[in-house]
MIDOSE-1310 file (N, C-alpha, C; in nm, 2 decimals, decimal comma, always signed):
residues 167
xxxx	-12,97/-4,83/+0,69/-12,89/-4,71/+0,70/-12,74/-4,74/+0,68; -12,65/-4,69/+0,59/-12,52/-4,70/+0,54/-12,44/-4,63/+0,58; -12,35/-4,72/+0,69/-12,26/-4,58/+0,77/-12,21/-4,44/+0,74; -12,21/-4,45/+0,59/-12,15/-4,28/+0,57/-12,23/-4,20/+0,63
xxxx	-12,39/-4,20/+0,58/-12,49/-4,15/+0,61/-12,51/-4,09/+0,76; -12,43/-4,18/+0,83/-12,52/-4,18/+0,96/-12,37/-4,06/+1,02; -12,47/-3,98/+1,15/-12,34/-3,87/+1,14/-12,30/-3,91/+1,32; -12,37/-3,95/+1,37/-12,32/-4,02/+1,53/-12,22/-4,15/+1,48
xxxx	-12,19/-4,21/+1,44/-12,16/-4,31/+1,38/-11,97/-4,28/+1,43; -11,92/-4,35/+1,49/-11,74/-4,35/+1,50/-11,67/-4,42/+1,39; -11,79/-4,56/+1,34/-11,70/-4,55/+1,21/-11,72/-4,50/+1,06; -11,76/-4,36/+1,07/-11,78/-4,26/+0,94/-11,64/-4,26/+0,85
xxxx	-11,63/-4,26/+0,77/-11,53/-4,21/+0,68/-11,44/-4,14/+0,73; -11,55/-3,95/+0,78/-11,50/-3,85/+0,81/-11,41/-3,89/+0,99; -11,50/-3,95/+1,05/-11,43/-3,97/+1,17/-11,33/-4,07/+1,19; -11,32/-4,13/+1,09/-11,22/-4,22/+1,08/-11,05/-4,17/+1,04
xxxx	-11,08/-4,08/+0,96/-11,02/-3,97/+0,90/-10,95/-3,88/+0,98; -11,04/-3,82/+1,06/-11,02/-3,72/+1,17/-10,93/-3,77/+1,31; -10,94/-3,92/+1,32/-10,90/-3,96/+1,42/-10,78/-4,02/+1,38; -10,74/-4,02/+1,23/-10,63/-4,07/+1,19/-10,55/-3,93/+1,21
xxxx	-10,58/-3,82/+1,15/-10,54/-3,68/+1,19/-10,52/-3,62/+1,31; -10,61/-3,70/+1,40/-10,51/-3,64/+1,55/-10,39/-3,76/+1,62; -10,41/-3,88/+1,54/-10,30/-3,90/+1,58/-10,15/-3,87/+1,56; -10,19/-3,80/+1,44/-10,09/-3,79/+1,39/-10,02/-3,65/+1,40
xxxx	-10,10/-3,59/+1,47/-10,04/-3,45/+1,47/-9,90/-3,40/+1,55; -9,91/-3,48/+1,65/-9,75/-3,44/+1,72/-9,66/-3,48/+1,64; -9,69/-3,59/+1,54/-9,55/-3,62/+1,46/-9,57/-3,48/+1,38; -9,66/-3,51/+1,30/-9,67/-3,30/+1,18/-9,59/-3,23/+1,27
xxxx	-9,62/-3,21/+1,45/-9,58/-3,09/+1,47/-9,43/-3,07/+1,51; -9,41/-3,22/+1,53/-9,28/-3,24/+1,58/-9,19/-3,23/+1,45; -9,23/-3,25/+1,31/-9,14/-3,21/+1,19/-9,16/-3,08/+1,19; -9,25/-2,95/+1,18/-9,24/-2,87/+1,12/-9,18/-2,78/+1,25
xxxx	-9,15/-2,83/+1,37/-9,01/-2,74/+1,48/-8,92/-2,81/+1,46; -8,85/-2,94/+1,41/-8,73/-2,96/+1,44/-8,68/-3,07/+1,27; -8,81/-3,06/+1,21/-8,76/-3,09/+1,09/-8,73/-2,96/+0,97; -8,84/-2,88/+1,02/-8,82/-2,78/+0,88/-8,67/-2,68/+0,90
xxxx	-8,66/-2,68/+1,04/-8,51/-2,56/+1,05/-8,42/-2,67/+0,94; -8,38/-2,79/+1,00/-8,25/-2,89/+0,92/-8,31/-2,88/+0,76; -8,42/-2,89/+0,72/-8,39/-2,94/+0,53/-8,40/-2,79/+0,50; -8,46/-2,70/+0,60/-8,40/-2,55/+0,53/-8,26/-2,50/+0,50
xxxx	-8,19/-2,56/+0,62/-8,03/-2,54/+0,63/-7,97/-2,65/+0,55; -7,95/-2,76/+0,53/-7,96/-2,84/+0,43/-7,94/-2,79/+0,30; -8,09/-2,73/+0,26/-8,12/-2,71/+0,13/-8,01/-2,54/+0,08; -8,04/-2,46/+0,23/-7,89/-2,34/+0,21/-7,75/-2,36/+0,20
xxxx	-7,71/-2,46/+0,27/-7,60/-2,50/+0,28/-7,57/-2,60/+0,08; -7,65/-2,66/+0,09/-7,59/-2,76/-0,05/-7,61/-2,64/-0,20; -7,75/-2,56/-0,20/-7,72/-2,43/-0,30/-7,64/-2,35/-0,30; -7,56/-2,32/-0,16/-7,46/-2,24/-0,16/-7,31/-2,28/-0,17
xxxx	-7,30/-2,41/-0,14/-7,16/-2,49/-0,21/-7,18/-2,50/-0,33; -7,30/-2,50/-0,42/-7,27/-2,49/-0,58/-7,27/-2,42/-0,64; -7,28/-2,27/-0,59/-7,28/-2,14/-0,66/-7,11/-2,10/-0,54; -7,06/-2,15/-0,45/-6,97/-2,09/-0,37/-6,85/-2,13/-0,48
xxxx	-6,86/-2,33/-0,51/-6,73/-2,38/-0,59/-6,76/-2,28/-0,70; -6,84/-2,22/-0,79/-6,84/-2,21/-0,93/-6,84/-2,10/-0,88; -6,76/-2,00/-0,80/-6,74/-1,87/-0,79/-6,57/-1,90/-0,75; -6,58/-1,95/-0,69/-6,43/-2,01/-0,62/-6,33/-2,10/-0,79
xxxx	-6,42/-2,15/-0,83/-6,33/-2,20/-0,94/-6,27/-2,10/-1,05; -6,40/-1,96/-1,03/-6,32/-1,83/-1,18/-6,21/-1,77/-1,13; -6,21/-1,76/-0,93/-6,07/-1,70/-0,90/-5,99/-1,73/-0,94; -5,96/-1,93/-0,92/-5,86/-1,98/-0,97/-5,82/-2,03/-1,11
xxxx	-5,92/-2,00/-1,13/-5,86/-1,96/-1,32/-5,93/-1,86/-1,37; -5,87/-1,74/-1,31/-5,92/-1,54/-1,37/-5,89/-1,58/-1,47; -5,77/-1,59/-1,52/-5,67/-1,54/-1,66/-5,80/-1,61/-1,80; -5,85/-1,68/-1,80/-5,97/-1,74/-1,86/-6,07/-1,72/-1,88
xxxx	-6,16/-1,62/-1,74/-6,29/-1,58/-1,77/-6,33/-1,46/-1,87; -6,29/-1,39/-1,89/-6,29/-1,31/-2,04/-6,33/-1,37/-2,15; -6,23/-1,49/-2,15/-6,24/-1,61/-2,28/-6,36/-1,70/-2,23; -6,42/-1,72/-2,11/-6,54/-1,81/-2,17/-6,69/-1,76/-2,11
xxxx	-6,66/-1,54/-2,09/-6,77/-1,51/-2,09/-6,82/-1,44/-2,20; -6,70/-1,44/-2,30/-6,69/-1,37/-2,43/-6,71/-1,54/-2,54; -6,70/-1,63/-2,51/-6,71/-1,72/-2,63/-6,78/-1,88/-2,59; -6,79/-1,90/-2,45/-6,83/-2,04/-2,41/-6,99/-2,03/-2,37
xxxx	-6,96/-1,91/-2,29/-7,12/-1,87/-2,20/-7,14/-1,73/-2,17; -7,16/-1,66/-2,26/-7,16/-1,52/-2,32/-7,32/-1,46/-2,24; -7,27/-1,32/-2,15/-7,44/-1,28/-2,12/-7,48/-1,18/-2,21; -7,57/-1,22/-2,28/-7,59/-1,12/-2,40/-7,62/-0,98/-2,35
xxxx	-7,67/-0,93/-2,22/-7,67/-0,77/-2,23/-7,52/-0,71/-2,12; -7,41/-0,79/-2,08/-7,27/-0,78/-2,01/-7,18/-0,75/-2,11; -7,07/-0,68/-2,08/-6,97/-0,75/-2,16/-6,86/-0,82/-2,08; -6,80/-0,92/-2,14/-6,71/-1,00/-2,10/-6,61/-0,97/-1,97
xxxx	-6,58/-0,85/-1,99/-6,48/-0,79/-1,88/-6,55/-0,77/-1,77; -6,68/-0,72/-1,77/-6,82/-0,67/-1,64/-6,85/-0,82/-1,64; -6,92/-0,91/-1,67/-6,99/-1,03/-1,65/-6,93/-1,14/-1,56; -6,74/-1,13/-1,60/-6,67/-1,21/-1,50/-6,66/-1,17/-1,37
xxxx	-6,63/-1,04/-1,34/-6,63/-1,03/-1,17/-6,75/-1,01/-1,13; -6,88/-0,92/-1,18/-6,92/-0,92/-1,11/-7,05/-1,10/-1,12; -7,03/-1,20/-1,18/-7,07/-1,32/-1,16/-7,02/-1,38/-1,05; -6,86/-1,33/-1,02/-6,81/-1,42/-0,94/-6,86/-1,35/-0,78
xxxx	-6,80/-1,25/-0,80/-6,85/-1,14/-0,65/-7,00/-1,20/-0,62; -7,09/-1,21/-0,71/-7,25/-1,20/-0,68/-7,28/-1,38/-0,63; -7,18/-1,47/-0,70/-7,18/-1,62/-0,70/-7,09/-1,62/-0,51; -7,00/-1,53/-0,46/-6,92/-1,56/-0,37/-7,00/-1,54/-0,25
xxxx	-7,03/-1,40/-0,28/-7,13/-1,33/-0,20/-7,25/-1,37/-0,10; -7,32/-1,40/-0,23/-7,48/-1,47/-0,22/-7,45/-1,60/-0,17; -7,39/-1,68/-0,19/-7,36/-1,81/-0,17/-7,29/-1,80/-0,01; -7,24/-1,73/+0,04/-7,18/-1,71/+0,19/-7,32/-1,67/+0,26
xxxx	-7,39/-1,54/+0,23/-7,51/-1,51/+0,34/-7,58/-1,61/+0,30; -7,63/-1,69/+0,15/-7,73/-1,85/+0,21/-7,71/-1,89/+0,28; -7,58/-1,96/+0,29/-7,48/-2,06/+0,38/-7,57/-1,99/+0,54; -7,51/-1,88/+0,58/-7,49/-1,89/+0,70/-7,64/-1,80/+0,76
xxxx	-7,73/-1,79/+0,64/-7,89/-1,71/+0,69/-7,89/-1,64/+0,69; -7,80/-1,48/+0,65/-7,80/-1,36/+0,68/-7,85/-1,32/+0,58; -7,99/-1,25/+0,56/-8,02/-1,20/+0,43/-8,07/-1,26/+0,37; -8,12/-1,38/+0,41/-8,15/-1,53/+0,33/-8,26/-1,51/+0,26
xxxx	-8,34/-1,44/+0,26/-8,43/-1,40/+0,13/-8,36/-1,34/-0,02; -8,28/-1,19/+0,09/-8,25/-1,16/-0,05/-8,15/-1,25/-0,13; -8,08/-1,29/-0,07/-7,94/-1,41/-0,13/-8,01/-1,50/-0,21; -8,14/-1,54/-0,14/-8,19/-1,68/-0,26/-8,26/-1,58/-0,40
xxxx	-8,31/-1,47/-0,36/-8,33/-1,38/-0,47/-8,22/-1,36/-0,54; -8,12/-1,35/-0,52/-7,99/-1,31/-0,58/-7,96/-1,43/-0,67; -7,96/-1,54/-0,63/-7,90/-1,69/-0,66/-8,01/-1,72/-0,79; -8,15/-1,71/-0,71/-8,25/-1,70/-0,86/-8,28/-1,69/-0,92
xxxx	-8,23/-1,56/-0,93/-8,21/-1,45/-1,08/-8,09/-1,51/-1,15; -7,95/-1,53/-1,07/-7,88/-1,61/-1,12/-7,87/-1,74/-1,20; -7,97/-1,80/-1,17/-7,96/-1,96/-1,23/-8,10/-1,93/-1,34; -8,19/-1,85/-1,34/-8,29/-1,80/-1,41/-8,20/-1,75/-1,55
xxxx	-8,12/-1,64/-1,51/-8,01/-1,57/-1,61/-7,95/-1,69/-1,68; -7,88/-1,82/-1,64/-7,81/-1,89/-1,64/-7,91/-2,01/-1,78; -7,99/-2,01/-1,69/-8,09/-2,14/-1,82/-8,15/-2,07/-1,91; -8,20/-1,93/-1,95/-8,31/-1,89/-1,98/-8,22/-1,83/-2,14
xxxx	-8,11/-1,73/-2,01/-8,06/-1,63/-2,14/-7,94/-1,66/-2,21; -7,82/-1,73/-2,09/-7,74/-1,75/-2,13/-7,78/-1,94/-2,23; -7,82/-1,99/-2,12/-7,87/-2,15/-2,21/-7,94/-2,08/-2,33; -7,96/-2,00/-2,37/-8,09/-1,99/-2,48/-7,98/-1,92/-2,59
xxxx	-7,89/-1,88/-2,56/-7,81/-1,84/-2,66/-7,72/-1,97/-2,78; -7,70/-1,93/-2,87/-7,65/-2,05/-3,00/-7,49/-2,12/-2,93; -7,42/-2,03/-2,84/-7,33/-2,07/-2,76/-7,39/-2,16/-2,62; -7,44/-2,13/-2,57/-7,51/-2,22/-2,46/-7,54/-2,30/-2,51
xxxx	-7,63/-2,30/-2,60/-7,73/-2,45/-2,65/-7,59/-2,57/-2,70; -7,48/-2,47/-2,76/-7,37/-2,57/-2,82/-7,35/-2,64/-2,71; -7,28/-2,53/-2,57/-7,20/-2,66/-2,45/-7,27/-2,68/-2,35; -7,45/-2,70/-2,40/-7,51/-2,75/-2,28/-7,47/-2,62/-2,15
xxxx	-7,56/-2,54/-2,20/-7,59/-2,46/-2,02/-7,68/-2,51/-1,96; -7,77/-2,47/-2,04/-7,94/-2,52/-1,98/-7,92/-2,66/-1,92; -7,94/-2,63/-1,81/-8,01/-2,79/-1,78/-8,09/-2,82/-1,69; -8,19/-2,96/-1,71/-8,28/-2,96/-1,60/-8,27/-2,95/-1,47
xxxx	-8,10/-2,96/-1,40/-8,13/-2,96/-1,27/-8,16/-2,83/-1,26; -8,17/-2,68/-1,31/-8,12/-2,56/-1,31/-8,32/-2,54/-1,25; -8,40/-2,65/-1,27/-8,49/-2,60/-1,24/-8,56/-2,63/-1,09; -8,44/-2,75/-1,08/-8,47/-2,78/-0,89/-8,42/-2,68/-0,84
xxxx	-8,32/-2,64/-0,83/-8,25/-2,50/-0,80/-8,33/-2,42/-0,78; -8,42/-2,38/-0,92/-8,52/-2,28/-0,88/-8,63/-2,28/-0,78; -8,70/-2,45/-0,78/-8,76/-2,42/-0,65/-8,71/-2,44/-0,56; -8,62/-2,50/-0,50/-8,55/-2,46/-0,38/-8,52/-2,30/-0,36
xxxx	-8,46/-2,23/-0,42/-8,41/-2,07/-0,40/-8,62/-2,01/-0,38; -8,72/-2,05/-0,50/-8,82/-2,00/-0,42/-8,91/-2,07/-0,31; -8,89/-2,19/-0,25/-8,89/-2,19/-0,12/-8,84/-2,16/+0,00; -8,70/-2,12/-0,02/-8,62/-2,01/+0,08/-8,66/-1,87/+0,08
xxxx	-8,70/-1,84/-0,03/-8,75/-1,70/-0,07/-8,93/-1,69/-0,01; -9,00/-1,80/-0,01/-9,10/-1,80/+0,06/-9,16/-1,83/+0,19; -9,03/-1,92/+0,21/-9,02/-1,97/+0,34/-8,96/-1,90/+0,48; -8,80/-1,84/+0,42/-8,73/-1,77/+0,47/-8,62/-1,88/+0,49
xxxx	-8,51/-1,88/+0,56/-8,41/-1,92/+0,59/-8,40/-2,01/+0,65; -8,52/-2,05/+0,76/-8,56/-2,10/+0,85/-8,48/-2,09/+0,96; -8,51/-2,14/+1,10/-8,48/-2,06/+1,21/-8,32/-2,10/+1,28; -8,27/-2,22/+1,22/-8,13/-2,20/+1,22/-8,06/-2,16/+1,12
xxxx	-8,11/-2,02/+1,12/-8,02/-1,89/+1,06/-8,01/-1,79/+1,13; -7,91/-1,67/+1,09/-7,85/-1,55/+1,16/-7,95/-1,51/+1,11; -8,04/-1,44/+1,05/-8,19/-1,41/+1,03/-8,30/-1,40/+1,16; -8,27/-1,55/+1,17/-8,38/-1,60/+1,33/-8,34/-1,53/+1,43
xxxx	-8,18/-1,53/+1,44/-8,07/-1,52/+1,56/-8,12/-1,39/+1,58; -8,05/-1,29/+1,46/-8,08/-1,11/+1,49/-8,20/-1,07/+1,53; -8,28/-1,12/+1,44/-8,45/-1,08/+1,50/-8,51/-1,12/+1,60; -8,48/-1,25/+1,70/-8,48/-1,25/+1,83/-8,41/-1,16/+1,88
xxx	-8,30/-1,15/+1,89/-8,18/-1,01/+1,96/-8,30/-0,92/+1,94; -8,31/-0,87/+1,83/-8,38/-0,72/+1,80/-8,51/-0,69/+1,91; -8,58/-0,82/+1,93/-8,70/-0,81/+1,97/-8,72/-0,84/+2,11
């Protein structure tokens, strides 16, 4: 008789397996309460400093965005005068409620239509493809924005906060 076979057996495959699995479960449980809030906040906090500077950088040079939403990184259904603020407003905006969990679904919705917009239509354009828009990090971004989108914000956010209050 060949251990697999045998189903009383402690050293089965399956129970060998199973017993590696309960050992291990307080660590599983002890990441998914006190590890998943931090790489959620983490992952809000570091997407929203790179959509915060590149919203923070068109303030300080307005007199310019016209000129490189009209000729560098053009959105083909905007025009240049509509594309600069409201990019920057939607980049300032969204990137503040990531940051701090308020909304944190819709803001990574907001962010991933944005970076979606950013590789697809504007990189896909004969001007993007010239100065390099598209690029592959544009696609980590994405799954990060839809893990916060499926995840939610996780519980150190104003999200958690309110809906405790509320309840």
């Amino acid at each position: 008789m060949s251990i697999s076979s045998s189903t009383g057996d402690s050293r089965s495959p399956a129970a060998l397996i199973g017993g590696l699995y309960a050992r291990f479960e307080p660590l599983r449980d002890a990441l998914e309460s006190y590890g998943q809030p931090v790489v959620s906040l983490v992952a809000r906090l570091w997407m929203a400093k790179i959509f915060f500077d590149a919203g923070w950088s068109r303030v300080n040079n307005w007199g310019s965005q016209e000129f490189l939403f009209g000729f560098i990184h053009p959105v083909p259904f905007l025009p240049p005068a509509l594309a600069a603020p409201i990019t920057t407003v939607g980049e300032l905006t969204l990137a503040i409620l990531l940051a701090v969990g308020l909304l944190g679904r819709l803001s990574a919705t907001g962010l991933l239509i944005m970076t979606m917009t950013i590789q697809w239509i504007v990189g896909a354009t004969p001007e993007g493809i010239e100065n390099g828009i598209a690029h592959p990090s544009h696609y980590l971004w994405m799954l990060i924005f839809g893990l916060l989108i499926v995840y939610g914000p996780g519980k150190l956010s104003l999200d958690t906060l309110l809906s405790k209050r509320s309840a």
